[in-house]
DSSP file (Angstrom, degrees, kcal/mol; ACC not computed):
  #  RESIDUE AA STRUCTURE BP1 BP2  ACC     N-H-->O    O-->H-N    N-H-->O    O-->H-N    TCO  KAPPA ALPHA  PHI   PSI    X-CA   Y-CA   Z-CA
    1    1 A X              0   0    0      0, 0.0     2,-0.6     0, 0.0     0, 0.0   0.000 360.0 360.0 360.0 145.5   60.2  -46.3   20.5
    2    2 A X        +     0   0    0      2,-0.0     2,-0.6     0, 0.0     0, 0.0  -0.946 360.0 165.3 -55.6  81.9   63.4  -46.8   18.0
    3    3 A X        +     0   0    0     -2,-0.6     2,-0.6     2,-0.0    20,-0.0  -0.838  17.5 168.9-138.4 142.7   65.2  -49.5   18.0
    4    4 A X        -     0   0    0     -2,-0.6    20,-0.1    20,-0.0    19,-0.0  -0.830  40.9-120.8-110.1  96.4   67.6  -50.7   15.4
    5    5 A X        -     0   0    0     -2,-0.6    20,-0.2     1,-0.1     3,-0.1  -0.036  27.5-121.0 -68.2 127.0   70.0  -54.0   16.9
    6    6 A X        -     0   0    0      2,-0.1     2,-0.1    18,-0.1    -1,-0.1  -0.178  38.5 -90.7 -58.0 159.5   73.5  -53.2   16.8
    7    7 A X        -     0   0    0      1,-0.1     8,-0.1     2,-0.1    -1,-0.0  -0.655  29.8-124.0 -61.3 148.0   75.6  -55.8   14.5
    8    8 A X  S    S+     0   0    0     -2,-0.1     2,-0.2    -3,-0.1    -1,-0.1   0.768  89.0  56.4   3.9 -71.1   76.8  -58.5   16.2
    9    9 A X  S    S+     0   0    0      2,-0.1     2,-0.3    -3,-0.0    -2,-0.1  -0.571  98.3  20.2 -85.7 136.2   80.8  -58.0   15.2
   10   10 A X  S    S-     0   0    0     -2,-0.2     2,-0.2     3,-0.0     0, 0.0  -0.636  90.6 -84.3 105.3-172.4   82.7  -54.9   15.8
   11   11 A X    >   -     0   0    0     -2,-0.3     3,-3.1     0, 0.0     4,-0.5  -0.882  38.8 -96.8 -87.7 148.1   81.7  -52.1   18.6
   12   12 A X  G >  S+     0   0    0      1,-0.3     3,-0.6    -2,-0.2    -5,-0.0   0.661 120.6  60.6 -52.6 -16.7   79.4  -49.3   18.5
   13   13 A X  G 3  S+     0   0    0      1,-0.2    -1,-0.3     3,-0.1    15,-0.1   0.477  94.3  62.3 -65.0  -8.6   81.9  -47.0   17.8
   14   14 A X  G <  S+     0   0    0     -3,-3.1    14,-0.8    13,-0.1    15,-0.3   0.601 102.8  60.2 -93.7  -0.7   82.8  -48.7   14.6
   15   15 A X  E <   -A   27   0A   0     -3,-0.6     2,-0.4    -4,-0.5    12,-0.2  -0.783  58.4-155.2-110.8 156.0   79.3  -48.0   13.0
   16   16 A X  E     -A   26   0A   0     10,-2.2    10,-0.7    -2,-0.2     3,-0.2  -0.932  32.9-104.0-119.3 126.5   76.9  -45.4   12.0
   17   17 A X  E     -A   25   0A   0     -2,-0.4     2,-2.1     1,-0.2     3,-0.2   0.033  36.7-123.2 -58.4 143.1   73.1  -45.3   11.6
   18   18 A X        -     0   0    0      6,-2.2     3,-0.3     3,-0.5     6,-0.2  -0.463  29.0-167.7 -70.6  80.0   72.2  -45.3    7.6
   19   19 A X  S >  S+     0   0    0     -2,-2.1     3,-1.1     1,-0.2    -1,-0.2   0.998  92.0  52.1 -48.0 -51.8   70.0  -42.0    7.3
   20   20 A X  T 3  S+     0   0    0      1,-0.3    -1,-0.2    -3,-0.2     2,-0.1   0.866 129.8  19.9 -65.3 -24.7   68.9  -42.7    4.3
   21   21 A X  T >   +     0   0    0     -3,-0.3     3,-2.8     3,-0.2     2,-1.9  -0.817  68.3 180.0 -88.6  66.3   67.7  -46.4    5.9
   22   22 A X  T <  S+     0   0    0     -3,-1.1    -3,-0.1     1,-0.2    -5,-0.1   0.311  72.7  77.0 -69.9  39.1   67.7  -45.6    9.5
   23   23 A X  T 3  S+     0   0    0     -2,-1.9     2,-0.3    -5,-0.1    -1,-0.2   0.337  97.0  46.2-109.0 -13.5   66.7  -49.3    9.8
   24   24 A X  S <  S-     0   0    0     -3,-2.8    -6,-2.2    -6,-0.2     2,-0.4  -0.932  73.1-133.8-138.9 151.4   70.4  -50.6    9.2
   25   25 A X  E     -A   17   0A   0     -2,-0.3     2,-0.5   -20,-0.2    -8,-0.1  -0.751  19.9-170.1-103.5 158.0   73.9  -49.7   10.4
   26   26 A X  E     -A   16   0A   0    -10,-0.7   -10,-2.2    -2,-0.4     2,-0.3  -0.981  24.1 -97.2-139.5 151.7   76.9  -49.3    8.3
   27   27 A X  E >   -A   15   0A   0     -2,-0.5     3,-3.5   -12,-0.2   -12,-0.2  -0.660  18.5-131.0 -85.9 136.1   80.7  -48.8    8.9
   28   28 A X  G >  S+     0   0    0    -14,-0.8     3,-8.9     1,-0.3     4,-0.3   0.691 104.5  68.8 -32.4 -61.0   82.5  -45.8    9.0
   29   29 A X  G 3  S+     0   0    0      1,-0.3    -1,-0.3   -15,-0.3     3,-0.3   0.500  90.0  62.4 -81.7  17.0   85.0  -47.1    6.8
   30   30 A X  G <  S+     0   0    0     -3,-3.5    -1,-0.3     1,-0.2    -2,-0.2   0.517  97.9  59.6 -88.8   5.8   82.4  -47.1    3.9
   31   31 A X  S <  S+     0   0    0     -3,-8.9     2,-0.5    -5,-0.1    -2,-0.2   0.304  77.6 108.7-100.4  27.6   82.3  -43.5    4.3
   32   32 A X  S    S-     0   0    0     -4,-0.3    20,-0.1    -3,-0.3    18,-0.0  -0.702  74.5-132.5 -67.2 128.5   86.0  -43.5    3.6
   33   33 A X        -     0   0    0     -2,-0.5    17,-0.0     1,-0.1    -2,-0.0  -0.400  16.2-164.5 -77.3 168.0   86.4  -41.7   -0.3
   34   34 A X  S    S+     0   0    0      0, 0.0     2,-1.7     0, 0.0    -1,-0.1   0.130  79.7  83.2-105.3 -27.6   89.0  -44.5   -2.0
   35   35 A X  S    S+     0   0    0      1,-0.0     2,-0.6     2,-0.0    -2,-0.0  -0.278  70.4 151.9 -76.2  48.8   89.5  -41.6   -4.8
   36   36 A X        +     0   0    0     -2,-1.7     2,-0.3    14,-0.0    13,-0.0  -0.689  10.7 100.6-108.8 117.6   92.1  -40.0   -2.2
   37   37 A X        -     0   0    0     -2,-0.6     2,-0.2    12,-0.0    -2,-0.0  -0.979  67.9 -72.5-167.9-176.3   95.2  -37.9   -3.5
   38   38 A X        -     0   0    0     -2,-0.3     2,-0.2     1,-0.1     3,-0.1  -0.599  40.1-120.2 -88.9 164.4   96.2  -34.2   -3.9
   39   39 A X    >   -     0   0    0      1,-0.2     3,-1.1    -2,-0.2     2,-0.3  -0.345  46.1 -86.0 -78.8 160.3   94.9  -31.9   -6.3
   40   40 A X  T 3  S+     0   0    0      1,-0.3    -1,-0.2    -2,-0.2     3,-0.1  -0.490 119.1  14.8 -61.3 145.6   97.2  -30.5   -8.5
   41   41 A X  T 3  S+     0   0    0      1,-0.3    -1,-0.3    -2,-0.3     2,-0.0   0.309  93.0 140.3  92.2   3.1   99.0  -27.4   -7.1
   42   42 A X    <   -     0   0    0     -3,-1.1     2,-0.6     1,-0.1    -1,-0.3  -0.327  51.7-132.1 -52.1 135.0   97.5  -28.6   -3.3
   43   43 A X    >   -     0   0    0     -3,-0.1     3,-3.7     1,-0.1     4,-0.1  -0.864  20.4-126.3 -99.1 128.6  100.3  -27.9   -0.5
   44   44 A X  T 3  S+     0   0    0     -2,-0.6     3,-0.2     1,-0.3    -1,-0.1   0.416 104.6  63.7 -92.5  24.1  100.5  -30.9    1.5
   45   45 A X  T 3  S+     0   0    0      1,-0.1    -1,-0.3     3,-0.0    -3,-0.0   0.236  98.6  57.6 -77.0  -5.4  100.0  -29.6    4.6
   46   46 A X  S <  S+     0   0    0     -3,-3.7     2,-0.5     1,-0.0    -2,-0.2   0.263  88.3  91.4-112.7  21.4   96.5  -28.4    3.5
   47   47 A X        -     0   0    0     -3,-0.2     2,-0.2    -4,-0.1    -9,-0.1  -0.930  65.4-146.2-119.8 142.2   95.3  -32.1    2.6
   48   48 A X        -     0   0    0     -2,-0.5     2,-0.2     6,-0.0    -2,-0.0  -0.559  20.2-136.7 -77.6 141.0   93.4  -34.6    5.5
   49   49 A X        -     0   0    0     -2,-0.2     2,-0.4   -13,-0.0     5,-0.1  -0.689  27.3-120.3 -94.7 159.2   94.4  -37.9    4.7
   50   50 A X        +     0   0    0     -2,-0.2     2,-0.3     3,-0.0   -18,-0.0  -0.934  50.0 150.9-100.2 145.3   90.9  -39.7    5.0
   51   51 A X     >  -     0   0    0     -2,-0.4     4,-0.6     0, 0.0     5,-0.1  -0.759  65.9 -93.9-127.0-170.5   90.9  -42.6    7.8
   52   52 A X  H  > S+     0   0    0     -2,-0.3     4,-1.6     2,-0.1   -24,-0.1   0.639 124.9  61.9 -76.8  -3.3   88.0  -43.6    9.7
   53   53 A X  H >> S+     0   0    0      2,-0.2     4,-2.3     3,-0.2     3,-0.7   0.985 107.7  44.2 -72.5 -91.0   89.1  -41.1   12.5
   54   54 A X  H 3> S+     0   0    0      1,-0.2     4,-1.2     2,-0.2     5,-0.2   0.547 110.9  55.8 -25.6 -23.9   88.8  -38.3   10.2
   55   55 A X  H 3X S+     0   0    0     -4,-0.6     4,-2.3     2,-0.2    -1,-0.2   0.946 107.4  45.9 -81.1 -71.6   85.6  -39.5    8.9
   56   56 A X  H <X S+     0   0    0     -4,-1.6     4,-1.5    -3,-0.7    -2,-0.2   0.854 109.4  53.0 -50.5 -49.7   83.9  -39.6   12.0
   57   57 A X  H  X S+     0   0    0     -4,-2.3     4,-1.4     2,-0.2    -1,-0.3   0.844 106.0  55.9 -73.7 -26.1   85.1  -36.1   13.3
   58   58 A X  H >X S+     0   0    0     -4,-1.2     3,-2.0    -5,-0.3     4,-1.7   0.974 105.7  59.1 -41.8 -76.8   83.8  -34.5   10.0
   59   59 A X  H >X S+     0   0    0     -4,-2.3     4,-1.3     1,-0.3     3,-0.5   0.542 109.6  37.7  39.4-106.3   80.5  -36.1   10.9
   60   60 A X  H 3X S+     0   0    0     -4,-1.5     4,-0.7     1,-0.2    -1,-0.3   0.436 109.5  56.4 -74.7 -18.6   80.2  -34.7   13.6
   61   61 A X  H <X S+     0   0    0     -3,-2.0     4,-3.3    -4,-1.4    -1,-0.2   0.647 109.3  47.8 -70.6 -13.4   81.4  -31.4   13.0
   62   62 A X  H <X S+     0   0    0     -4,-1.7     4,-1.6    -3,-0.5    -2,-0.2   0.812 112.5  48.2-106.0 -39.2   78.9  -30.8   10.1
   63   63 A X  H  < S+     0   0    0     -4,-1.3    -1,-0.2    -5,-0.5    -2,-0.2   0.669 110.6  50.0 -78.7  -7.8   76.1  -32.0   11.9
   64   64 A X  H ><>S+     0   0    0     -4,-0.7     3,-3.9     2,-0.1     5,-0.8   0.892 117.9  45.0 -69.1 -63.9   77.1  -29.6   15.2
   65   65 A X  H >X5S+     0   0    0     -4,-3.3     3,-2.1     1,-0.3     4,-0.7   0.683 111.4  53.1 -61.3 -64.9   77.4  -26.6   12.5
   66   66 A X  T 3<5S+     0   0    0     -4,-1.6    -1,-0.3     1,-0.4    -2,-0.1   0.089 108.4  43.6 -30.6 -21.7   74.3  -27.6   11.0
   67   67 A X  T <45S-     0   0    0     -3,-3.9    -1,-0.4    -2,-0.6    -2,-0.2   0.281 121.6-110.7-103.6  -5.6   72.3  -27.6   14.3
   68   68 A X  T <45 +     0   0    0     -3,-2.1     2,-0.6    -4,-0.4    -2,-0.2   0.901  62.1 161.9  22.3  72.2   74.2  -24.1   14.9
   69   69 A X     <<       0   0    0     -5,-0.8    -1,-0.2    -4,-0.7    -2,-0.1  -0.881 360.0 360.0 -87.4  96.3   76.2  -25.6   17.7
   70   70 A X              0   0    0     -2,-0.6    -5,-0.1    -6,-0.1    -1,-0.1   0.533 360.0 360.0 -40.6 360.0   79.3  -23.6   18.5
């Protein structure tokens, strides 16, 4: 068996397990970039502002395509 004890503070939705330490959790919003702007010449309908929302649905999208999950 696995188990890793959720933090105390916060909810389980506000963390994710630490692959590279899958012994600890960490919060989304340290996978937030801080280095966030357009590129030059970028239309700014084609840039994601990052929040933790955003963060979290990458995620998951990269680890669906990555398992080839439709």
């Amino acid at each position: 068996a696995f188990e890793v004890p959720m933090p105390s503070e916060g909810s389980v939705y506000d963390y994710q397990l630490d692959m590279s330490n899958p012994s600890r959790w960490v919060k989304w919003t340290a996978s937030i970039n801080s280095d966030f702007g357009p590129k030059p010449g970028q239309a700014l309908r084609d840039l994601i502002v990052p929040t933790v929302d955003t963060v979290r649905y990458t995620y998951l999208m990269d680890v669906l395509l990555r398992q080839s999950v439709p």
